[in-house]
NUTORMI-783957 format. One record per residue: residue in three letters; x, y, z of N, C-alpha, C in turn. Coordinates in pm, whole numbers, padded with zeros to 5 digits. Each point is the difference from the previous one (the first is absolute). Layout:
N
<pt><residu>Ala</residu><n_x>X</n_x><n_y>Y</n_y><n_z>Z</n_z><ca_x>X</ca_x><ca_y>Y</ca_y><ca_z>Z</ca_z><c_x>X</c_x><c_y>Y</c_y><c_z>Z</c_z></pt>
...
***
This chain:
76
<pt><residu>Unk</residu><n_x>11950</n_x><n_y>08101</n_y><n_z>08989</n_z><ca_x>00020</ca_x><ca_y>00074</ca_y><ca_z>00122</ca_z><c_x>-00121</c_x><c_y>00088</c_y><c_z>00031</c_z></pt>
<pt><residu>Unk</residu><n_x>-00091</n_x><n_y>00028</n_y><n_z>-00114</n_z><ca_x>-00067</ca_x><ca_y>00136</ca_y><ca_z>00024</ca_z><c_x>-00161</c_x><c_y>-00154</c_y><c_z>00065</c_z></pt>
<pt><residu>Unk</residu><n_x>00043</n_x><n_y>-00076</n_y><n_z>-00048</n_z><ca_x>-00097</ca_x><ca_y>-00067</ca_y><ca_z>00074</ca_z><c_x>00008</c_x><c_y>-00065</c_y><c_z>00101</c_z></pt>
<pt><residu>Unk</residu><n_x>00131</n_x><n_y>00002</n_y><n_z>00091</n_z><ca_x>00000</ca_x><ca_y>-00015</ca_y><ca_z>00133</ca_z><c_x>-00026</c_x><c_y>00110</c_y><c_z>00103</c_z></pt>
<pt><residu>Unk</residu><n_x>00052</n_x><n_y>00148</n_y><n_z>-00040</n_z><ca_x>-00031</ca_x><ca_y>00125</ca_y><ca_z>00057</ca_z><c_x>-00157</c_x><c_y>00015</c_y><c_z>-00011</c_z></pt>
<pt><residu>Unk</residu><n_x>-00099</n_x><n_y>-00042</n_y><n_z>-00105</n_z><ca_x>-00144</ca_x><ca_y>00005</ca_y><ca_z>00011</ca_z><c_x>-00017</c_x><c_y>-00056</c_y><c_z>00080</c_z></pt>
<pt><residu>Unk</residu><n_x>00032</n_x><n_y>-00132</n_y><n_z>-00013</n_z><ca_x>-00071</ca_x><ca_y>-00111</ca_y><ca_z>00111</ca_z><c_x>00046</c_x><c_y>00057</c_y><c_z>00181</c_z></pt>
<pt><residu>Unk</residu><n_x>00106</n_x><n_y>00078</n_y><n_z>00033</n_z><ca_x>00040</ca_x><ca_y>00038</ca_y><ca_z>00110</ca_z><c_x>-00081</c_x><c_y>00085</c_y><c_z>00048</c_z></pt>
<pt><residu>Unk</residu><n_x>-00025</n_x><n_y>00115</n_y><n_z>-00088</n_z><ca_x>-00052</ca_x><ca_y>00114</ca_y><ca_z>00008</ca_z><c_x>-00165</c_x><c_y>00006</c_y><c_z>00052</c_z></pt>
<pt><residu>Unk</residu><n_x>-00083</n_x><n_y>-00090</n_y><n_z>-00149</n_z><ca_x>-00133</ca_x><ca_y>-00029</ca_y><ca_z>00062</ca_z><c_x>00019</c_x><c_y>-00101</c_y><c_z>00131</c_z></pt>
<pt><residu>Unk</residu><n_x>00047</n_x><n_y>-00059</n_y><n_z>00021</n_z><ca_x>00000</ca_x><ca_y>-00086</ca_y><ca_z>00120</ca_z><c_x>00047</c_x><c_y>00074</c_y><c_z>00152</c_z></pt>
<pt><residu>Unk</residu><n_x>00000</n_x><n_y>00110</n_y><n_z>-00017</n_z><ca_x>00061</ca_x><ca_y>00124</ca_y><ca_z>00128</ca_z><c_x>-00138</c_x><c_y>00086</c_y><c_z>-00008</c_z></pt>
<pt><residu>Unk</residu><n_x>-00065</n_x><n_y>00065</n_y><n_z>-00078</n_z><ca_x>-00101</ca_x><ca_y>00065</ca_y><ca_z>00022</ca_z><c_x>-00122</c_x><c_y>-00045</c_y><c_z>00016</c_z></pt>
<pt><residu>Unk</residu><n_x>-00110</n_x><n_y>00100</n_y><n_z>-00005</n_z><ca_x>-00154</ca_x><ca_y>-00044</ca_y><ca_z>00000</ca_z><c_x>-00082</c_x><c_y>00009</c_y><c_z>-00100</c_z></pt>
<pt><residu>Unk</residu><n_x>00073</n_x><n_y>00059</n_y><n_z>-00108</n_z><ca_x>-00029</ca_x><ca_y>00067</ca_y><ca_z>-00129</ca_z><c_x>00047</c_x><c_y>-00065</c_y><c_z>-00119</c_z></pt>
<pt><residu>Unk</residu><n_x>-00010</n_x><n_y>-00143</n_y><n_z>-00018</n_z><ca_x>00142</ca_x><ca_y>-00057</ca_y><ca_z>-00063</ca_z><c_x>-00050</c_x><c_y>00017</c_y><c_z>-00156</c_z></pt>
<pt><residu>Unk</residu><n_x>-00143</n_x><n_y>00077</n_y><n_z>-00024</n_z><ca_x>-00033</ca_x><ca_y>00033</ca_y><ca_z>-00136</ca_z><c_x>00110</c_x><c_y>00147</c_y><c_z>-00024</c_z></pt>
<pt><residu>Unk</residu><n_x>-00022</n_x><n_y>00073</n_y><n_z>00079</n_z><ca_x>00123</ca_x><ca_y>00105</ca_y><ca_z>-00016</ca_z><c_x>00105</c_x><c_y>00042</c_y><c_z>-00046</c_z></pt>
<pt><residu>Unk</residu><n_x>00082</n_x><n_y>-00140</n_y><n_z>00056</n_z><ca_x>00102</ca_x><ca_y>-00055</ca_y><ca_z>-00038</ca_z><c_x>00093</c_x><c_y>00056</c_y><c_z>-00160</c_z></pt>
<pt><residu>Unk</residu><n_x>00071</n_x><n_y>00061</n_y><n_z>00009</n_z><ca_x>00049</ca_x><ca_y>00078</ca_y><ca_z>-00172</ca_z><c_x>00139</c_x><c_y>-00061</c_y><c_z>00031</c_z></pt>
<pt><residu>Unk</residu><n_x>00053</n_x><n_y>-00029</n_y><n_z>-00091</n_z><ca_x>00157</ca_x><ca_y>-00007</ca_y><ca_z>-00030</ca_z><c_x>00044</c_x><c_y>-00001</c_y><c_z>-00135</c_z></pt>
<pt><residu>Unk</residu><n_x>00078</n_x><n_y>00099</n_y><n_z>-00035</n_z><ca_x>00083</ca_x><ca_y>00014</ca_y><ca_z>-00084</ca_z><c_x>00124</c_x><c_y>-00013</c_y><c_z>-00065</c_z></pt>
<pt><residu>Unk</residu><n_x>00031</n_x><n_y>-00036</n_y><n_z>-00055</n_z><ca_x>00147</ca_x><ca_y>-00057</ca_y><ca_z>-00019</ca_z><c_x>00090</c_x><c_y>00104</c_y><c_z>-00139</c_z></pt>
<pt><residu>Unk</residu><n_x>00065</n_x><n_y>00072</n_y><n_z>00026</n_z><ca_x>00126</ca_x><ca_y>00078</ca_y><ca_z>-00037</ca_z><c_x>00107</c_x><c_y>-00085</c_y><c_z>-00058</c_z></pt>
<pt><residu>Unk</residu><n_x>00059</n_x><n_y>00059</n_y><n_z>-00057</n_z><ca_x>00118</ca_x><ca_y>-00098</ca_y><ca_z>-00067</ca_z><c_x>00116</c_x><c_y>00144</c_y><c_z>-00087</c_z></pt>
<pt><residu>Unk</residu><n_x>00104</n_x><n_y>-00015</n_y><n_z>00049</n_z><ca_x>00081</ca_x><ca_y>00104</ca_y><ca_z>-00031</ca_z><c_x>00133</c_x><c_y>-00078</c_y><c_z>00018</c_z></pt>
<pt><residu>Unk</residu><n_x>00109</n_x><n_y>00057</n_y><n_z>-00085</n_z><ca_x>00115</ca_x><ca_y>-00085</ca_y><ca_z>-00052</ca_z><c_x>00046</c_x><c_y>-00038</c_y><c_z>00174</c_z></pt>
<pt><residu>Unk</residu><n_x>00037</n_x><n_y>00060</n_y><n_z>00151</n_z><ca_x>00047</ca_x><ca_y>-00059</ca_y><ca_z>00055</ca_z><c_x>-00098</c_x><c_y>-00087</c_y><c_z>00087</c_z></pt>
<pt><residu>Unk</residu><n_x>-00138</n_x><n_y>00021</n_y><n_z>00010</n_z><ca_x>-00073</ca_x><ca_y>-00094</ca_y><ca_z>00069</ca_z><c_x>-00148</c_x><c_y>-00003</c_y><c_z>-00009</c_z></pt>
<pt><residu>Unk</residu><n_x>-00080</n_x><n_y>-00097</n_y><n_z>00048</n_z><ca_x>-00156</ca_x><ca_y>-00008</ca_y><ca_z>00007</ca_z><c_x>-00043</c_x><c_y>00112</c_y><c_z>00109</c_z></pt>
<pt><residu>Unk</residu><n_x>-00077</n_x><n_y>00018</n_y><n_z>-00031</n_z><ca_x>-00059</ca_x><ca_y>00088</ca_y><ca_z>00142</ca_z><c_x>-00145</c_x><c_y>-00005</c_y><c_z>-00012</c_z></pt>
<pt><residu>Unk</residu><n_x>-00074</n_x><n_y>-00067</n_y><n_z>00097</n_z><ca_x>-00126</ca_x><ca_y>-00038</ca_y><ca_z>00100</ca_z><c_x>-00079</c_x><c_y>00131</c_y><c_z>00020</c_z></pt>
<pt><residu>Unk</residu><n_x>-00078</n_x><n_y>00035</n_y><n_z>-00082</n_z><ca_x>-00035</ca_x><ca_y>00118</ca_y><ca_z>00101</ca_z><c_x>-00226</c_x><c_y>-00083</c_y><c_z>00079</c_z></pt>
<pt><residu>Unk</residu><n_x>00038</n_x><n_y>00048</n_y><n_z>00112</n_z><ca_x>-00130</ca_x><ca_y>-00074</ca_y><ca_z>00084</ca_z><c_x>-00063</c_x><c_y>00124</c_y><c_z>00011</c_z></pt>
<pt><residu>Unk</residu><n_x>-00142</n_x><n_y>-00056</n_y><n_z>-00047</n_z><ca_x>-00109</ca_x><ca_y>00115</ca_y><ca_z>00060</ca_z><c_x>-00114</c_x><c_y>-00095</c_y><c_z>00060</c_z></pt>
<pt><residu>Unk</residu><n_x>-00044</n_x><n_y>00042</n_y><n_z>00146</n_z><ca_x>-00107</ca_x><ca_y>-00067</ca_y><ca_z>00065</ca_z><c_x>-00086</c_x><c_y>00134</c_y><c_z>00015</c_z></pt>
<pt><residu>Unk</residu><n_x>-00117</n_x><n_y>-00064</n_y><n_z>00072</n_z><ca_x>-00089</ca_x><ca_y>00109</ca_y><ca_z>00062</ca_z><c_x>00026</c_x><c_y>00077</c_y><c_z>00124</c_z></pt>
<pt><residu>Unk</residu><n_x>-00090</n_x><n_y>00098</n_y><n_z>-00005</n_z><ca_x>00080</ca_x><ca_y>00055</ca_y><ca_z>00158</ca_z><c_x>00020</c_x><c_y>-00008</c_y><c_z>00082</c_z></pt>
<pt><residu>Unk</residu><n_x>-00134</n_x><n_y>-00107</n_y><n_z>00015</n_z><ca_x>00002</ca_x><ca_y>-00044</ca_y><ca_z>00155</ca_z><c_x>00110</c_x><c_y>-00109</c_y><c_z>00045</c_z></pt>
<pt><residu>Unk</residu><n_x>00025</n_x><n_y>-00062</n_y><n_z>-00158</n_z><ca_x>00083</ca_x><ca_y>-00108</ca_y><ca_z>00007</ca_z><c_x>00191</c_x><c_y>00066</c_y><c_z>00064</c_z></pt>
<pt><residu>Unk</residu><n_x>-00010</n_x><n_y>00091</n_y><n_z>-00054</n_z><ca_x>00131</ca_x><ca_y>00073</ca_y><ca_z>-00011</ca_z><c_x>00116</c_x><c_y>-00053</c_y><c_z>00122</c_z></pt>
<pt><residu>Unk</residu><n_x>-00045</n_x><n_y>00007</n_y><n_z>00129</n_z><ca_x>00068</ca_x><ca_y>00003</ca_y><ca_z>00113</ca_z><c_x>00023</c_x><c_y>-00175</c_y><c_z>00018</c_z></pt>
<pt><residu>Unk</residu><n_x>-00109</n_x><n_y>-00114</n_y><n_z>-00088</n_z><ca_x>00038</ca_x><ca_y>-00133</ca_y><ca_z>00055</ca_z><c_x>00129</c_x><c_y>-00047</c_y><c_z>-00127</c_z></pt>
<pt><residu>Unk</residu><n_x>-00014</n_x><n_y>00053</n_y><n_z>-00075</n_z><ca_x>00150</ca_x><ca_y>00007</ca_y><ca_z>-00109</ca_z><c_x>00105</c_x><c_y>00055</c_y><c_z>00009</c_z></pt>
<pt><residu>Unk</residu><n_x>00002</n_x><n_y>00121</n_y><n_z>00111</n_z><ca_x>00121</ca_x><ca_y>00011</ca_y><ca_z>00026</ca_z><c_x>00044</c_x><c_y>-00007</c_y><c_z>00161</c_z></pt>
<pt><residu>Unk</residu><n_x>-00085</n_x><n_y>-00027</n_y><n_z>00071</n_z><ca_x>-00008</ca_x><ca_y>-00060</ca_y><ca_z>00141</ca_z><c_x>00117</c_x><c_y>00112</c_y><c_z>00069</c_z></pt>
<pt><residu>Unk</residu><n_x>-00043</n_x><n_y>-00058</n_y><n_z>00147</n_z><ca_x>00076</ca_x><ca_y>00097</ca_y><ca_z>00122</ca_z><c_x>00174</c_x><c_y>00025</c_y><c_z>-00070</c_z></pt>
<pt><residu>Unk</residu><n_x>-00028</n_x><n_y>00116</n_y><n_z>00029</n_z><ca_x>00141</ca_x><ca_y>00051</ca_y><ca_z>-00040</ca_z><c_x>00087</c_x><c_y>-00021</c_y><c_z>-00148</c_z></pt>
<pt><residu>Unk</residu><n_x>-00089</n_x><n_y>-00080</n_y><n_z>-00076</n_z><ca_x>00047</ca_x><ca_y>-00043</ca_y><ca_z>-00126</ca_z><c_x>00060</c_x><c_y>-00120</c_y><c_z>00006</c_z></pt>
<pt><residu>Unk</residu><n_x>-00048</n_x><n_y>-00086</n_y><n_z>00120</n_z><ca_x>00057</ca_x><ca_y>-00120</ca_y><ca_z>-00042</ca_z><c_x>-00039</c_x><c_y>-00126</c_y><c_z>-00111</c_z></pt>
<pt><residu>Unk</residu><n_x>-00179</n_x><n_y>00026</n_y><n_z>-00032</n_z><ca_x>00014</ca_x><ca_y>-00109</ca_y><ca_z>-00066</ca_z><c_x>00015</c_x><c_y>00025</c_y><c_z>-00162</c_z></pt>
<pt><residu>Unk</residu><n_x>00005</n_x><n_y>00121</n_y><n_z>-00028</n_z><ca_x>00078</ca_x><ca_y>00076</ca_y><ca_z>-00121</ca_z><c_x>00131</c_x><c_y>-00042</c_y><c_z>-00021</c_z></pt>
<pt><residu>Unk</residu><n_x>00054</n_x><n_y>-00017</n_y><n_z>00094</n_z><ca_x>00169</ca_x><ca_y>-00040</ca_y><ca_z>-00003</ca_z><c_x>-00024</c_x><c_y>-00121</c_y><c_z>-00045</c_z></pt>
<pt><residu>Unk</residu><n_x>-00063</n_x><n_y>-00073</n_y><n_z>00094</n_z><ca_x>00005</ca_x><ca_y>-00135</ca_y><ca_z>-00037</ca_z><c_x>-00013</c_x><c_y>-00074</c_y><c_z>-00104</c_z></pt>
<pt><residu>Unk</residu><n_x>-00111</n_x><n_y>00082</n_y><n_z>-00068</n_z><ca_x>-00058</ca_x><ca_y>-00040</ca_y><ca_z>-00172</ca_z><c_x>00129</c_x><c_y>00014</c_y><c_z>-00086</c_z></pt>
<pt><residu>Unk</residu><n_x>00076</n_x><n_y>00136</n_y><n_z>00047</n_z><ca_x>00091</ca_x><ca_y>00076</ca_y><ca_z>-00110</ca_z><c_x>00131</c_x><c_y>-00109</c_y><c_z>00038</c_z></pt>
<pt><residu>Unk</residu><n_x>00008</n_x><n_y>-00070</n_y><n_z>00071</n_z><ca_x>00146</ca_x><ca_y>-00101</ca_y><ca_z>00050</ca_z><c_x>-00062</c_x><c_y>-00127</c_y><c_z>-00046</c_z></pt>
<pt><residu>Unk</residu><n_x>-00108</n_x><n_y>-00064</n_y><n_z>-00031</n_z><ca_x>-00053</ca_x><ca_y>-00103</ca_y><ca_z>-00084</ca_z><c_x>00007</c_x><c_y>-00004</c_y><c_z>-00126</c_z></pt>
<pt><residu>Unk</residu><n_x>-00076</n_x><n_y>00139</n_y><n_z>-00037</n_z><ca_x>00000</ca_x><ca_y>00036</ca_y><ca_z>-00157</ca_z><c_x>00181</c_x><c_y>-00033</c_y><c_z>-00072</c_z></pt>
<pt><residu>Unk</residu><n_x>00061</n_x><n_y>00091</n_y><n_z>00088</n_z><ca_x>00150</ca_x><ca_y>00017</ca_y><ca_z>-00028</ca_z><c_x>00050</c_x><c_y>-00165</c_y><c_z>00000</c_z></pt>
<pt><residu>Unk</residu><n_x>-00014</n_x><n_y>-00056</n_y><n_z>00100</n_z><ca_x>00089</ca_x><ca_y>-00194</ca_y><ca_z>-00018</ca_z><c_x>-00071</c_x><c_y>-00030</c_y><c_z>-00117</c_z></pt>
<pt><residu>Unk</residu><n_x>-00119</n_x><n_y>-00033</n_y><n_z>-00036</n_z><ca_x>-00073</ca_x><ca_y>-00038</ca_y><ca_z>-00125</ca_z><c_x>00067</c_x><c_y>00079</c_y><c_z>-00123</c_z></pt>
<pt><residu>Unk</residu><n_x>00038</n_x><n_y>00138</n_y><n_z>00043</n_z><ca_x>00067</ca_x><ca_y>00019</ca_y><ca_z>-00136</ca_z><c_x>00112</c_x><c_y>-00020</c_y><c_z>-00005</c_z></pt>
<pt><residu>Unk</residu><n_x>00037</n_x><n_y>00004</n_y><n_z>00090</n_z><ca_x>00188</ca_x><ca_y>-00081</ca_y><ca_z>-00024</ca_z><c_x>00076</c_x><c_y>-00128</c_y><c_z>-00045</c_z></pt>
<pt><residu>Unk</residu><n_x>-00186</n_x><n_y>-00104</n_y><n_z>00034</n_z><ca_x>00020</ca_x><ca_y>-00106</ca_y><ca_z>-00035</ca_z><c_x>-00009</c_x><c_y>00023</c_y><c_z>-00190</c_z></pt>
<pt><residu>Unk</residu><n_x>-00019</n_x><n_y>00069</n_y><n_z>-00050</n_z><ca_x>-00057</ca_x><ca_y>00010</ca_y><ca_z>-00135</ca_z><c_x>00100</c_x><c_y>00077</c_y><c_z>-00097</c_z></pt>
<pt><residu>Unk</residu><n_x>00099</n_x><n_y>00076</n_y><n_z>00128</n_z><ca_x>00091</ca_x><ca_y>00042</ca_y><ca_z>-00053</ca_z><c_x>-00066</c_x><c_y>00154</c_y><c_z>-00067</c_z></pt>
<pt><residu>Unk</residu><n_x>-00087</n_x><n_y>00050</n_y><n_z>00073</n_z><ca_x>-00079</ca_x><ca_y>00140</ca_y><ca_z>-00034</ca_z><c_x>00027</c_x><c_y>00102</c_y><c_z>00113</c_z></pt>
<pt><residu>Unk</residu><n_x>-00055</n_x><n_y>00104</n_y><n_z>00004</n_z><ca_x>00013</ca_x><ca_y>00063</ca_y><ca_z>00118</ca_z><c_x>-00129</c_x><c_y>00095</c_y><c_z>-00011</c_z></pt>
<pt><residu>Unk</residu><n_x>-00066</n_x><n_y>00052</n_y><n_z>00141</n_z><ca_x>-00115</ca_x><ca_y>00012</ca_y><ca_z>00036</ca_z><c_x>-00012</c_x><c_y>00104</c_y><c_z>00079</c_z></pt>
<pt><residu>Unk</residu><n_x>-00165</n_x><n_y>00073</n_y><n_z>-00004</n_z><ca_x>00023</ca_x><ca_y>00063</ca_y><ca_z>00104</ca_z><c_x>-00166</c_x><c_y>00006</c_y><c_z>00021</c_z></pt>
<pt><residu>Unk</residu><n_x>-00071</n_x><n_y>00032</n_y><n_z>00103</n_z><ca_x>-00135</ca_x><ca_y>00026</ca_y><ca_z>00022</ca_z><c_x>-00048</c_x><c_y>00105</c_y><c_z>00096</c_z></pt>
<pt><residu>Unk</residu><n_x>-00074</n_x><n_y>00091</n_y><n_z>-00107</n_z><ca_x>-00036</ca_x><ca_y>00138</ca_y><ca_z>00080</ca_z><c_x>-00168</c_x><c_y>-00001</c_y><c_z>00042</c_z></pt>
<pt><residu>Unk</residu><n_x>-00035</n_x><n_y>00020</n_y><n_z>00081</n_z><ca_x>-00112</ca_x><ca_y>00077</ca_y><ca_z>00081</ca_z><c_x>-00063</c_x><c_y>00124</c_y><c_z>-00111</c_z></pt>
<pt><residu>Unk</residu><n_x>-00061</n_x><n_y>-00022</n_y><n_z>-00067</n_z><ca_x>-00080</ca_x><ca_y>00123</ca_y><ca_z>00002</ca_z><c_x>-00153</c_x><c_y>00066</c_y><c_z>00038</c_z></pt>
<pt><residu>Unk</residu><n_x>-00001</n_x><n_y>00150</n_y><n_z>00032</n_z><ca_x>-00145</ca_x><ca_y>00010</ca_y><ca_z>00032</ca_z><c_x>-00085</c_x><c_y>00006</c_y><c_z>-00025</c_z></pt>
***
């Protein structure tokens, strides 16, 4: 999973060396945490937060298929 959220992530910015993701693991779930550059900031989480949603409702079916549960945070 943490290598489909890379591949999403650099493929949205301009910075795709930037690109950080981390992966968490705690008894009820994984958790994603994303760090881009700054400039990158606004094409990862797009107008109004939609394409943030979108990643976080992908990430989530992929983990459901796996029988996991997920979550992916933005950080600055």
């Amino acid at each position: 999973m943490k290598e489909l959220l890379t591949y999403i992530a650099k493929s949205l910015v301009d910075n795709p060396d930037e690109v950080n993701i981390v992966e968490r693991e705690n008894e009820a779930e994984t958790v994603f945490e994303v760090r881009v550059a700054d400039g990158d900031m606004g094409k990862i989480i797009g107008r109004q937060g939609r394409i943030v949603k979108e990643i976080r409702i992908l990430m989530r079916a992929v983990a459901q298929r796996q029988g996991k549960k997920v979550s992916v945070e933005i950080m600055d």
